[in-house]
C-alpha positions in Angstrom: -0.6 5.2 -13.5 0.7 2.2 -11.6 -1.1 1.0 -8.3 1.5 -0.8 -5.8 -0.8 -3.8 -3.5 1.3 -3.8 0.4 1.5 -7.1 2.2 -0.8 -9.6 2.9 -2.7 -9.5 -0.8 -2.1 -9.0 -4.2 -2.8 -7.5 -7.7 -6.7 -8.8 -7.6 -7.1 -6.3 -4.9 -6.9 -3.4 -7.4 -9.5 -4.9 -9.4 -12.4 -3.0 -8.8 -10.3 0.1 -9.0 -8.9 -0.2 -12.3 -12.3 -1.0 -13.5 -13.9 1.9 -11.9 -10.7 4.0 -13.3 -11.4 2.9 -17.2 -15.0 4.2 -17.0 -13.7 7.6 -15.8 -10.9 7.0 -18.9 -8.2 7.1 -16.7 -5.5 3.8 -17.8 -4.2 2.0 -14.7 -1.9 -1.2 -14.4 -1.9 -3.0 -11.1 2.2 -4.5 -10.6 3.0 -7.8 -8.5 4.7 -6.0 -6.1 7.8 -8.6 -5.1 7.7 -8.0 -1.2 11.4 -9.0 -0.9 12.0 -5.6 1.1 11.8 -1.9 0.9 14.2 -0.9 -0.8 14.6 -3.8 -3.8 10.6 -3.5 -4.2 11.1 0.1 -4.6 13.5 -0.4 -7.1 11.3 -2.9 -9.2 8.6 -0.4 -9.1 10.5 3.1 -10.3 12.3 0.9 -12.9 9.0 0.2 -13.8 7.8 3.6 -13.9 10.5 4.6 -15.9 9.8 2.4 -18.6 6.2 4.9 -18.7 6.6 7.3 -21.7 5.4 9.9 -19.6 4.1 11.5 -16.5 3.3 8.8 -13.9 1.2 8.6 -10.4 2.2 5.6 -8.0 -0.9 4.9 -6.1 0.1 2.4 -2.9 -2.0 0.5 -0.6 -0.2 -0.5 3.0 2.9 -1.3 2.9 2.8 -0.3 -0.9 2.7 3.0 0.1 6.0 2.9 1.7 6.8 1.5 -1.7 6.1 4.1 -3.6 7.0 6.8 -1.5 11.0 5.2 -1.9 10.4 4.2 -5.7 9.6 7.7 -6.7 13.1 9.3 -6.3 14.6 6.5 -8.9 12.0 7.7 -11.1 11.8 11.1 -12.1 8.6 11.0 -14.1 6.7 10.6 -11.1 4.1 13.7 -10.6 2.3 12.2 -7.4 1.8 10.3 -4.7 -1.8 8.6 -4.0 -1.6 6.6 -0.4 -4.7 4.3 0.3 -5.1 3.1 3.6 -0.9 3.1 3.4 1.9 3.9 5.3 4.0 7.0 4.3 7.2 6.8 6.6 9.5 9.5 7.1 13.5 9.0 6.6 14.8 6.4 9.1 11.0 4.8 9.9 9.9 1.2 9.1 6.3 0.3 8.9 6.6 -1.8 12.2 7.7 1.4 14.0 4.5 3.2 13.2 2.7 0.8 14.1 4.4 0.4 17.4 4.3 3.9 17.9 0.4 4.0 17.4 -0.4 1.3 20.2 -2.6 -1.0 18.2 -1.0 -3.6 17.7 -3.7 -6.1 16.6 -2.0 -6.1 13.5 1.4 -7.4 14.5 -0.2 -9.6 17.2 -2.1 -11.3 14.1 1.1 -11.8 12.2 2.5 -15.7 11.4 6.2 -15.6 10.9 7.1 -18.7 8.6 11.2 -19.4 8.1 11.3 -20.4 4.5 14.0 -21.7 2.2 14.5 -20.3 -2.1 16.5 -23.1 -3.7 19.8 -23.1 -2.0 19.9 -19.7 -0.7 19.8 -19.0 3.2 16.5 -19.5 5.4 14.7 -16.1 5.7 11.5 -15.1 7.7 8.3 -14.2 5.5 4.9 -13.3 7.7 1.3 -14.2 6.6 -1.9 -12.8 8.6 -3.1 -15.6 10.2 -6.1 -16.7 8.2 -8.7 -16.9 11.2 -7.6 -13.6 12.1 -7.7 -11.9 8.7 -11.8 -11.1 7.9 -12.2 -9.0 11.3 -8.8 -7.7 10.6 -8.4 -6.8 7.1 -11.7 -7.1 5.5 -14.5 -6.1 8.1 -16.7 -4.5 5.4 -16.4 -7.6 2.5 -18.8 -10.2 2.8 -17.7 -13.3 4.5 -16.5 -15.2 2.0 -14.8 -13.0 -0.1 -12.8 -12.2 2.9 -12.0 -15.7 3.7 -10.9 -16.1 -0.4 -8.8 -13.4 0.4 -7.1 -14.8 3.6 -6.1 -18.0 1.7 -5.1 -16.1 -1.4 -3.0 -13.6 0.5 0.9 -13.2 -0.7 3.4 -13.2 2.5 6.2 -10.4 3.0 9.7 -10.4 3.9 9.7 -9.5 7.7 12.7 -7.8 6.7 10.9 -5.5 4.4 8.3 -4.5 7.7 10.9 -3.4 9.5 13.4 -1.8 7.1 13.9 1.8 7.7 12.7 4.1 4.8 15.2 6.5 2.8 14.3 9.9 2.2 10.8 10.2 1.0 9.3 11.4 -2.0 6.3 13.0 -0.5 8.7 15.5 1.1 8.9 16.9 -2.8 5.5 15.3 -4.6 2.3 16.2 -3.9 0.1 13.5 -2.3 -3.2 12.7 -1.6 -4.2 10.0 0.9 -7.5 7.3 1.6 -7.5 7.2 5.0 -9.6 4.5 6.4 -11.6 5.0 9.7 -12.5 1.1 9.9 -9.1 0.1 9.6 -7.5 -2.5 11.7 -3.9 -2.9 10.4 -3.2 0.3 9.6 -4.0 2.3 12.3 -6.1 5.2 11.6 -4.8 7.8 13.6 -1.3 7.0 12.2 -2.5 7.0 9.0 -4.4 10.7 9.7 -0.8 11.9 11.5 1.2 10.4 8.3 -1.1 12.3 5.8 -1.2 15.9 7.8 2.9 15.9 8.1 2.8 15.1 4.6 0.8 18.0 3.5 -1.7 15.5 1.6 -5.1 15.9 0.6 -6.7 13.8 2.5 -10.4 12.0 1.8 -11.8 9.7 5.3 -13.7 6.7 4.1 -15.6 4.6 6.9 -14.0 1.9 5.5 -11.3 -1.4 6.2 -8.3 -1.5 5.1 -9.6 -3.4 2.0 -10.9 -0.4 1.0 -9.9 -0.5 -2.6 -12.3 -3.4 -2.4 -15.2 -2.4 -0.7 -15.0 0.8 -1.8 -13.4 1.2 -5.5 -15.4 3.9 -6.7 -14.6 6.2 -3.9 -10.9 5.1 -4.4 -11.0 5.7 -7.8 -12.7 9.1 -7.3 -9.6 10.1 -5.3 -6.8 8.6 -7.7 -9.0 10.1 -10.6 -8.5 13.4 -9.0 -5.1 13.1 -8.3 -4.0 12.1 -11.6 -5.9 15.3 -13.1 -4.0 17.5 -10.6 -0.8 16.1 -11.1 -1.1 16.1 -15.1 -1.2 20.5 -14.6 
């Protein structure tokens, strides 16, 4: 199976998962998910999941799950759909619009839009999570400094890629199963609760941040173990 990190972290996030995974003898790789918008990460990811000799589950976490949720139709070995603490947007919605359309907007109030230059190519907008904001945000339930690690090891996104409307999605076709996280701050939770019950997902509520797959990887893996026994029928 392949786990797809969203914004604002990266593969180490995973970590405890994939650990947690091997002990149930489950095999797991965790992909650098580029960030350089929706659809051209999607396309990174099912090209990588084609390359899988074999049934594959894309597990996402935030914006990873609109990831997957896109990536899956370029890949037709994909069995199903595993969104932690994620977005799952329906045709024509970006991940700002839900969260927008939620209310809370602590998230996008936290946000640090930096124009930055590659080589010679045009300037472009990438957004962090402002470091002072991040631990109450992200990471209420990690100890303090693990959070603050993770607020300076954090990998920015394409604004572009917040705010790029999603094609048609894969868990209109795929069954899914969804983390949702009470605790969570950037995600909210009662989008993530309306996201999973129009997807028809099985859904498991963890009292948890959205660095869930951190604080909480054997209940994560529980859930992806699950999944990956379902979808194998």
């Amino acid at each position: 199976m392949l786990l797809v990190h969203g914004a604002f972290t990266e593969t180490t996030t995973w970590a405890g998962v994939v650990g947690e995974l091997r002990r149930r003898a489950v095999d797991a790789v965790a992909l650098p998910t580029p960030l350089g918008g929706l659809r051209t990460d999607a396309a990174y990811v099912a090209s990588r999941a084609a390359g899988v000799d074999g049934a594959v589950l894309l597990v996402g976490e935030g914006y990873g799950g609109a990831v997957i949720s896109a990536a899956a139709a370029g890949a037709p070995n994909v069995r199903g759909l595993v969104f932690v603490a994620a977005f799952a947007p329906d045709e024509g919605e970006s991940c700002i619009d839900l969260v927008r359309a939620s209310g809370d907007l602590r998230g996008l109030d936290a946000l640090l839009p930096t124009v930055v230059r590659h080589g010679g190519g045009p300037a472009t907008v990438e957004a962090s999570i402002r470091r002072e904001a991040y631990p109450a945000l992200v990471a209420a339930d990690l100890p303090e400094d693990v959070a603050q690690t993770a607020a300076a090891t954090q990998r920015t996104v394409l604004t572009a890629a917040l705010e790029e409307p999603a094609p048609p999605p894969a868990w209109r076709t795929l069954p899914s199963w969804f983390v949702v996280t009470g605790g969570d701050r950037l995600v909210p939770p009662a989008a993530q609760r309306a996201m999973a019950q129009r997807a028809g997902a099985e859904v498991t509520e963890l009292d948890a941040s959205h660095a869930v797959a951190r604080s909480r990887p054997s209940d994560v893996a529980d859930v992806i173990a699950r999944a990956a026994a379902r979808s194998a029928r």
